[in-house]
C-alpha positions in Angstrom: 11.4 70.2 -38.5 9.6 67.3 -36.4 5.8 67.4 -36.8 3.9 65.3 -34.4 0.0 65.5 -35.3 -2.7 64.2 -32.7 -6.6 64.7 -31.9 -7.7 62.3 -34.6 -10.7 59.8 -33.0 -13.8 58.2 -33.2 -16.9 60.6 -34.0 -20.6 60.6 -35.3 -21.4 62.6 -38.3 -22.5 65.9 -37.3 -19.7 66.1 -35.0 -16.6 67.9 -34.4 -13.0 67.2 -33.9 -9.5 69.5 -33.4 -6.4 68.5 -34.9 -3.1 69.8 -33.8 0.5 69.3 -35.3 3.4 70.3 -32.6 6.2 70.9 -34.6 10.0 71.2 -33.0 12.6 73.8 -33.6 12.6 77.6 -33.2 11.8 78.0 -36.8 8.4 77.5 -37.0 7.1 81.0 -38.1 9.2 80.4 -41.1 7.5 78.3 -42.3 3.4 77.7 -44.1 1.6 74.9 -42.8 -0.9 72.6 -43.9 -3.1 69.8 -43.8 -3.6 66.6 -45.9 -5.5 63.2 -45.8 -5.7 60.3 -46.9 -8.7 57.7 -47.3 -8.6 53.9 -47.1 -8.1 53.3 -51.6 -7.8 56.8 -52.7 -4.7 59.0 -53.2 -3.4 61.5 -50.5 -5.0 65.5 -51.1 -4.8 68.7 -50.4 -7.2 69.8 -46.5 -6.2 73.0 -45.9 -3.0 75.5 -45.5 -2.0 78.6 -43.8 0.7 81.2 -44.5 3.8 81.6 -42.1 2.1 84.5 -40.4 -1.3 83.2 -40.3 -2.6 86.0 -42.8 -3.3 83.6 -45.4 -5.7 80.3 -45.2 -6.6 78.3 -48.3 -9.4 75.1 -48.7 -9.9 72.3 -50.5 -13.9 72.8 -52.1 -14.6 69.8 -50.0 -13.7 71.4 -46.4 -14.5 74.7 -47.3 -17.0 76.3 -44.5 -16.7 73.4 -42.3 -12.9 72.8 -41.5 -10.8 75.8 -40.2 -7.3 75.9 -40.1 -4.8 78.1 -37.7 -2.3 78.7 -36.1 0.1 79.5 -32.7 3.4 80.3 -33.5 4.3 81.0 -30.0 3.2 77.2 -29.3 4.6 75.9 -32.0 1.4 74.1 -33.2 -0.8 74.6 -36.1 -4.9 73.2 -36.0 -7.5 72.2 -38.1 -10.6 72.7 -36.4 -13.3 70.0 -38.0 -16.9 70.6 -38.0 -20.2 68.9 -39.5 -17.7 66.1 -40.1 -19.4 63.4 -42.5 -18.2 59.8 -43.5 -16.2 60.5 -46.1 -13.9 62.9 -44.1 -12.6 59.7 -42.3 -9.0 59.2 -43.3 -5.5 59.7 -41.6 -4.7 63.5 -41.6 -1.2 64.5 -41.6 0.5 67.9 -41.1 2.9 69.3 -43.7 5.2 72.2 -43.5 6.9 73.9 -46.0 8.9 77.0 -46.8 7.0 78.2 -49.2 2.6 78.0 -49.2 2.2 77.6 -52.6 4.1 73.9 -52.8 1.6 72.8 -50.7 -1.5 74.4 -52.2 -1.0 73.9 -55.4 1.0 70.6 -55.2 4.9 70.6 -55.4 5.7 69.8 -52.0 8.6 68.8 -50.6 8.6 70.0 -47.2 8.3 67.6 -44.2 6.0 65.9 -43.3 4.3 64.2 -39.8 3.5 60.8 -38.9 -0.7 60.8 -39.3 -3.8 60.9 -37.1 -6.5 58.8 -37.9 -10.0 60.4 -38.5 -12.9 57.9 -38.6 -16.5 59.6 -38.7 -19.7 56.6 -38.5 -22.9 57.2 -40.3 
């Protein structure tokens, strides 16, 4: 599987922004996707994932109520719709997907991964 993520940009805090992750092959419903950053100095973590079917959606604490993830298996794409972003949601996101949800909730993954998008929200 090939993800390519895009959307990332400039924005104000307050603002929004929509990720999406295009992912080649015919397999996509097979497979959960998810969401990850990483800041400038700080390790890579856990955004957001969402079942194979789209059934299941989990959060990090730090997203929760403000970022929703989904997807369109007949596009091939998964999002992660970004709302009352603030400053320290600036980072590069990148798109996982795995075979399993778990793995990338809970940590364990060794899916693939995309290149990433760079999020930078100004004070």
């Amino acid at each position: 599987v090939q993800l390519q993520a895009s959307g990332g940009g400039l924005v104000q805090a307050g603002g929004s922004l929509e990720l999406s992750c295009a992912a080649s092959g015919r397999t996509f419903d097979h497979y959960a996707m998810g969401w990850f950053r990483q800041a400038p100095g700080k390790e890579r973590e856990f955004v957001a994932a969402i079942s194979h079917s789209g059934g299941s959606t989990h959060y990090a604490d730090s997203v929760r109520g403000r970022f929703t993830i989904s997807r369109d298996n007949a596009k091939n794409t998964v999002y992660l719709q970004m709302n009352r972003l603030k400053p320290e949601d600036t980072a590069v996101y990148y798109c996982v997907a795995d075979s399993a949800l778990g793995p990338v909730v809970y940590g364990g993954h060794r899916g693939y991964w995309g290149q990433g998008t760079l999020v930078t929200v100004s004070s």
